[in-house]
FIGU-925332 format. One line per 3 residues: number of its first residue (from 1); their letters; for each residue x, y, z of C-alpha. Coordinates in nm, 2 decimals, decimal comma. Example, Ala and Ser with C-alpha at 12.3 -4.5 7.8 and 13.67 -1.06 7.14 Angstrom:
<nodes>
1 = as = 1,23:-0,45:0,78; 1,37:-0,11:0,71
</nodes>
This chain:
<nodes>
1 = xxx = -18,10:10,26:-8,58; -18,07:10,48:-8,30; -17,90:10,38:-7,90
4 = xxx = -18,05:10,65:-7,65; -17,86:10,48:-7,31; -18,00:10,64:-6,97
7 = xxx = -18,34:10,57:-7,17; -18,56:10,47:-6,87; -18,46:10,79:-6,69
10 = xxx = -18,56:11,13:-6,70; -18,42:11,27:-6,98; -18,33:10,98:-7,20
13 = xxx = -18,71:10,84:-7,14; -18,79:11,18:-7,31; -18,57:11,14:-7,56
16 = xxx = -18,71:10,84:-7,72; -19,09:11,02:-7,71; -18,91:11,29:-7,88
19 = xxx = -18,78:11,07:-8,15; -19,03:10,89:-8,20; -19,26:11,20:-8,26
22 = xxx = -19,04:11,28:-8,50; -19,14:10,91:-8,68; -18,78:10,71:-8,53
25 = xxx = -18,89:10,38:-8,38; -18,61:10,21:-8,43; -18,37:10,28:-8,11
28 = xxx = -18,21:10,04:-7,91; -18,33:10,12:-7,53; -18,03:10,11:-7,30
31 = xxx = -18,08:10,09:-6,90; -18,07:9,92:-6,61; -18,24:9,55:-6,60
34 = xxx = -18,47:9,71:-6,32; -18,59:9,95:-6,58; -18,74:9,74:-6,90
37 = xxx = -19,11:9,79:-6,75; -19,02:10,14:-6,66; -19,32:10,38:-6,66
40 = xxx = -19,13:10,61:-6,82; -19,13:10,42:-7,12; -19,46:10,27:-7,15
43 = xxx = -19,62:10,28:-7,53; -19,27:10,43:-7,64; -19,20:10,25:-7,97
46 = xxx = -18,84:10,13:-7,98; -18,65:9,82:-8,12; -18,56:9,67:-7,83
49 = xxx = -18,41:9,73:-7,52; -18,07:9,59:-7,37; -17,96:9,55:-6,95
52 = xxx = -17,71:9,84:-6,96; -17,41:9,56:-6,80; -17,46:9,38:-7,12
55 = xxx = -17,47:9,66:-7,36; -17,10:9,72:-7,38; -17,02:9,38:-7,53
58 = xxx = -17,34:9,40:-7,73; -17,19:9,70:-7,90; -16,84:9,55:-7,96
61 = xxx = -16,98:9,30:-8,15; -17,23:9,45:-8,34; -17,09:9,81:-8,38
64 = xxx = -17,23:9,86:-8,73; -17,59:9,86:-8,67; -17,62:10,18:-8,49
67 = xxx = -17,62:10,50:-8,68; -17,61:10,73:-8,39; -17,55:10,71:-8,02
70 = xxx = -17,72:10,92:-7,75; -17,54:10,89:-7,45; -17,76:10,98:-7,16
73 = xxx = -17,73:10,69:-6,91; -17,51:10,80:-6,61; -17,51:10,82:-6,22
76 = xxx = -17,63:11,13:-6,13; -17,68:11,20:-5,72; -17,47:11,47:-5,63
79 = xxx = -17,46:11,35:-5,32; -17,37:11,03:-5,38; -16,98:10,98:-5,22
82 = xxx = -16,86:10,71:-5,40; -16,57:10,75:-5,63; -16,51:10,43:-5,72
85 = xxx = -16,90:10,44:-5,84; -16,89:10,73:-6,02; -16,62:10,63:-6,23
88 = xxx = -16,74:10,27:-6,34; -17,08:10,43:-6,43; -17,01:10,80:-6,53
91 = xxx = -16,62:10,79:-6,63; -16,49:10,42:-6,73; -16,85:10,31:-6,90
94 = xxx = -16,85:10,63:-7,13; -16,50:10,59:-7,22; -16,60:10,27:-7,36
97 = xxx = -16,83:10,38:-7,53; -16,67:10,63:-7,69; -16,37:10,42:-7,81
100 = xxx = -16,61:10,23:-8,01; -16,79:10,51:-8,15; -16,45:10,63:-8,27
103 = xxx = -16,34:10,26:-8,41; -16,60:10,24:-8,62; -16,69:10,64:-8,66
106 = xxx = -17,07:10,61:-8,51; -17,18:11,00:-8,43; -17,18:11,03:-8,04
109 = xxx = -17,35:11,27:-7,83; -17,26:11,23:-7,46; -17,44:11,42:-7,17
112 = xxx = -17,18:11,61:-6,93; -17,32:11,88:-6,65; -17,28:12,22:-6,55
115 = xxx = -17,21:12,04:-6,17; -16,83:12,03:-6,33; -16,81:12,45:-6,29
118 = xxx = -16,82:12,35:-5,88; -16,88:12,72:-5,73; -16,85:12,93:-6,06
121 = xxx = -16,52:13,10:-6,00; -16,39:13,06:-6,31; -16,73:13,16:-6,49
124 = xxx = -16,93:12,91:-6,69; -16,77:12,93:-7,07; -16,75:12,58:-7,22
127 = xxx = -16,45:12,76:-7,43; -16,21:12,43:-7,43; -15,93:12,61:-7,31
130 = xxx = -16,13:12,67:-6,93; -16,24:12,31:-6,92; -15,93:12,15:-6,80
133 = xxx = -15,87:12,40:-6,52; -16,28:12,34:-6,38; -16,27:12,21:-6,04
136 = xxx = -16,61:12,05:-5,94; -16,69:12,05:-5,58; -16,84:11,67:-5,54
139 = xxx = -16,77:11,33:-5,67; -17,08:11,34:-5,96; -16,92:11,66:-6,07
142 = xxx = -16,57:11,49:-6,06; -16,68:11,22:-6,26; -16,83:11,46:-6,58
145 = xxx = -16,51:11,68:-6,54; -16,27:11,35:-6,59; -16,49:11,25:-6,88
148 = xxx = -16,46:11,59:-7,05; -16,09:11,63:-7,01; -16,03:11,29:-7,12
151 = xxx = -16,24:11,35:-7,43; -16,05:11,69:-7,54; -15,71:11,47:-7,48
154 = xxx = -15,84:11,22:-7,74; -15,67:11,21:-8,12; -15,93:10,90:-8,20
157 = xxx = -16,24:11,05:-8,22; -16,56:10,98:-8,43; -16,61:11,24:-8,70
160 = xxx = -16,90:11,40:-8,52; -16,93:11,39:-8,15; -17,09:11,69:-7,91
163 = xxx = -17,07:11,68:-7,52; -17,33:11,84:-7,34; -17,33:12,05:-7,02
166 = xxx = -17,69:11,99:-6,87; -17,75:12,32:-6,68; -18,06:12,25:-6,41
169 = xxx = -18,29:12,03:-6,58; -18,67:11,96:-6,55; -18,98:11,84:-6,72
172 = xxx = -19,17:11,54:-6,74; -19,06:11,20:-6,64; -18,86:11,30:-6,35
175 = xxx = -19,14:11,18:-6,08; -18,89:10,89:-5,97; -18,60:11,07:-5,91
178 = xxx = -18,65:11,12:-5,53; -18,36:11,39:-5,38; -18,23:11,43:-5,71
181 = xxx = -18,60:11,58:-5,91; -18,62:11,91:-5,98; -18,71:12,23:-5,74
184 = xxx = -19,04:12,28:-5,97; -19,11:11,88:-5,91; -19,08:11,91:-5,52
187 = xxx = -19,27:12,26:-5,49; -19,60:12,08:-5,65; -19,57:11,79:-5,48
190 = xxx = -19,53:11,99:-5,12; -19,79:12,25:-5,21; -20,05:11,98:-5,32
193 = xxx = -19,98:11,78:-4,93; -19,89:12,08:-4,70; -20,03:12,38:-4,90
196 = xxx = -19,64:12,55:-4,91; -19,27:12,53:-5,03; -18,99:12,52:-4,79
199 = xxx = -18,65:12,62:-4,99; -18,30:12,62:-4,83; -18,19:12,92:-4,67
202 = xxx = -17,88:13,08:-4,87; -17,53:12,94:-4,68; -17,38:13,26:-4,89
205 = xxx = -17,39:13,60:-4,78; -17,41:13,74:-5,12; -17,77:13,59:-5,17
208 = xxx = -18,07:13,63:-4,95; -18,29:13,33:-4,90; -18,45:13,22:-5,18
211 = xxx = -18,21:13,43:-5,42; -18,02:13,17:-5,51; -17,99:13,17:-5,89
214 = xxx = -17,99:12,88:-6,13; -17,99:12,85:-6,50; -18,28:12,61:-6,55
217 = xxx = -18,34:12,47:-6,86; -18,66:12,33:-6,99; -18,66:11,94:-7,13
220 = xxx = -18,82:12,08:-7,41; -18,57:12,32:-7,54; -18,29:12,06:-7,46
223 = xxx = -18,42:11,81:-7,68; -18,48:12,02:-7,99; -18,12:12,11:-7,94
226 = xxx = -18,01:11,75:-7,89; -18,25:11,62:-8,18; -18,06:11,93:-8,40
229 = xxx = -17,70:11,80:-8,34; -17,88:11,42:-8,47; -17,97:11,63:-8,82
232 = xxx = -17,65:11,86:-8,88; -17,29:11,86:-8,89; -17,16:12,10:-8,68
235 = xxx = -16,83:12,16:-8,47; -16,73:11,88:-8,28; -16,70:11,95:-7,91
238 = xxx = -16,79:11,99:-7,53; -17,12:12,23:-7,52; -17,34:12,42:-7,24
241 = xxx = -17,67:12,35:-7,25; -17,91:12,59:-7,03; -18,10:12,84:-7,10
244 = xxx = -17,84:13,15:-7,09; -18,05:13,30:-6,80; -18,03:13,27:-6,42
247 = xxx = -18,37:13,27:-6,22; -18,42:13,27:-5,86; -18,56:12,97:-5,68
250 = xxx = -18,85:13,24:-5,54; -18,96:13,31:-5,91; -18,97:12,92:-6,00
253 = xxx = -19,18:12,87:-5,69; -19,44:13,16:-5,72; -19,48:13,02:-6,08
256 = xxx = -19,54:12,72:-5,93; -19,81:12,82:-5,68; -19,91:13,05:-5,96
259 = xxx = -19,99:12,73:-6,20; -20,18:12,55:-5,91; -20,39:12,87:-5,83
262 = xxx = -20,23:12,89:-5,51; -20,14:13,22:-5,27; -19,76:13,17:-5,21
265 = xxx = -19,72:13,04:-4,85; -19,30:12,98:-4,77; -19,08:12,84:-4,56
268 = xxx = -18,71:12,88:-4,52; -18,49:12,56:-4,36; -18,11:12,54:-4,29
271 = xxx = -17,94:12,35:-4,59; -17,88:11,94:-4,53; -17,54:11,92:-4,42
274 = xxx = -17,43:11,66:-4,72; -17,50:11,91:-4,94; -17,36:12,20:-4,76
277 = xxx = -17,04:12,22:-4,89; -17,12:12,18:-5,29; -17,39:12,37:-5,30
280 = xxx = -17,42:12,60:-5,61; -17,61:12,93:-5,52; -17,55:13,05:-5,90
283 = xxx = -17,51:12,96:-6,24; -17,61:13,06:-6,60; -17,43:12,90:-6,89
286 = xxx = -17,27:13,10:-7,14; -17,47:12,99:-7,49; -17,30:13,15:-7,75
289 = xxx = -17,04:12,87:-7,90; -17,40:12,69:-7,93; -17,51:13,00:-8,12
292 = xxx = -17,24:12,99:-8,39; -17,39:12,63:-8,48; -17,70:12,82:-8,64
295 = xxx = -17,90:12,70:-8,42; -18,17:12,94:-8,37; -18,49:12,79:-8,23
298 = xxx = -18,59:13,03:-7,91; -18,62:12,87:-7,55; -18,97:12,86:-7,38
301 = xxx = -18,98:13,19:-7,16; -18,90:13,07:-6,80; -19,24:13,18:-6,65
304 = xxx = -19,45:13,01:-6,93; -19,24:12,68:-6,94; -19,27:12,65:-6,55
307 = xxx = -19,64:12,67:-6,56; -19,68:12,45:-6,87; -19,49:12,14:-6,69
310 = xxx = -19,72:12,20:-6,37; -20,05:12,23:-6,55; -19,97:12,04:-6,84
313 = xxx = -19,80:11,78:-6,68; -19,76:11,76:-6,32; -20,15:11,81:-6,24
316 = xxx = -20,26:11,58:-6,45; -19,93:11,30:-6,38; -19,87:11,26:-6,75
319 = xx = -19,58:11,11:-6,88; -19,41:11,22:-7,18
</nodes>
């Protein structure tokens, strides 16, 4: 039996469609109460599915039933300010977890972010040595950073564990995450109402507008990775998890008009002040401790992923 927690969101709702395509129905669905009757995860085979306040003592006392643990569930609006928040949800909740997993030696795959590199200056390795000295620049990215470090301080660990840097994410599923959805999610859903894209005007002089970079990563690929850490025993430890490349939010978007057979049409606005100060104009993650796994499946080509959730997906409001 499988636990995928976060499993009415974005990724985690993808998750258990992944597994179960790959013939696992019996996961435990962890989540919010609000989120049992979740579109996301309507006709998705599971077990059953537990309020995520109860799962914690549901787990203590039944910690031999699970044979693996996705840990996906977390609060994830960067800018969110609340501290205390973040580390109930993000820090204290997967500490928990954890120590169970390591009691009774349940594999454990955690999500972290990329948001704990804050503005890059110390490059985005996830070597083990850098992660301690990583200094996030908002509460959210705070939260993954304290989980991480606490992790690598740990001598009670399960025999197989893996923390996960998400890089930019997106994909199917993500239609209720408001603020927080993708770029690629927000371009459709202003080009199919307005007819164009406004994107934030760079606050850096190093990059014109629209020449931000991210390393966006495709659900797709991250789940085959994920799903290949379930199968094997590899190194134990804190991973990225992108796409080793860094693309330009004007490339996303032209995909994006591209997919809807639209002629580009933007417009640049000044940056919401919230977000301001912890913005990040660039990142790629470094991929090559995930290389030395063997794993060897290649990512979807940028252009040809962004197009396939538009058209595949986003036109036709399919859920995965």
């Amino acid at each position: 039996m499988i636990v995928v927690t976060g499993a009415g969101g974005f990724i985690g709702s993808c998750l258990v469609s992944y597994l179960n395509k790959k013939g696992h129905d019996d996961i435990i669905a962890v989540d919010e109460k609000s989120k049992e009757h979740h579109p996301n995860l309507k006709g998705k085979k599971i077990r059953s599915y537990i309020d995520r306040d109860l799962f914690l003592d549901w787990f203590s006392k039944n910690p031999k039933e699970p044979e693996f643990i996705f840990h996906i569930g977390a609060r994830t609006d960067t800018a969110e300010r609340s501290e205390e928040l973040f580390d109930r949800l993000n820090v204290n909740y997967s500490k928990s977890v954890w120590k169970i997993c390591s009691e009774y030696n349940i594999p454990l795959i955690y999500a972290s972010s990329a948001a704990t590199y804050g503005n890059g200056a110390l490059g985005y390795s996830d070597d083990h040595s850098i992660i301690p000295k990583l200094k996030p620049m908002n509460p959210y990215g705070w939260s993954k950073q304290k989980m991480d470090v606490w992790v690598l301080e740990q001598q009670t660990t399960p025999d197989r564990w893996a923390g996960f840097k998400f890089f930019n994410v997106y994909g199917p599923n993500e239609y209720h995450k408001g603020r927080m959805a993708s770029v690629i999610m927000h371009a459709y859903n202003q080009i199919r109402t307005t007819g164009k894209v406004r994107l934030f005007k760079s606050n850096d002089p190093g990059f014109r507008d629209g020449e931000q970079r991210r390393d966006f990563i495709y659900v797709m690929d991250l789940l085959d990775v994920l799903y290949f850490f379930y199968q094997n025993k590899v190194t134990n430890g804190i991973y990225n998890l992108g796409s080793g490349e860094a693309n330009t939010f004007l490339r996303l978007v032209h995909n994006v008009f591209s997919a809807m057979s639209k002629n580009p049409d933007i417009e640049f606005i000044s940056m919401p002040e919230d977000l301001n100060a912890s913005y990040q104009n660039y990142t790629c993650a470094d991929m090559n401790k995930l290389k030395t796994t063997g794993y060897a499946n290649p990512f979807h080509p940028f252009d040809d992923a962004v197009q396939e959730y538009v058209r595949q997906y986003l036109v036709n409001s399919v859920i995965y």
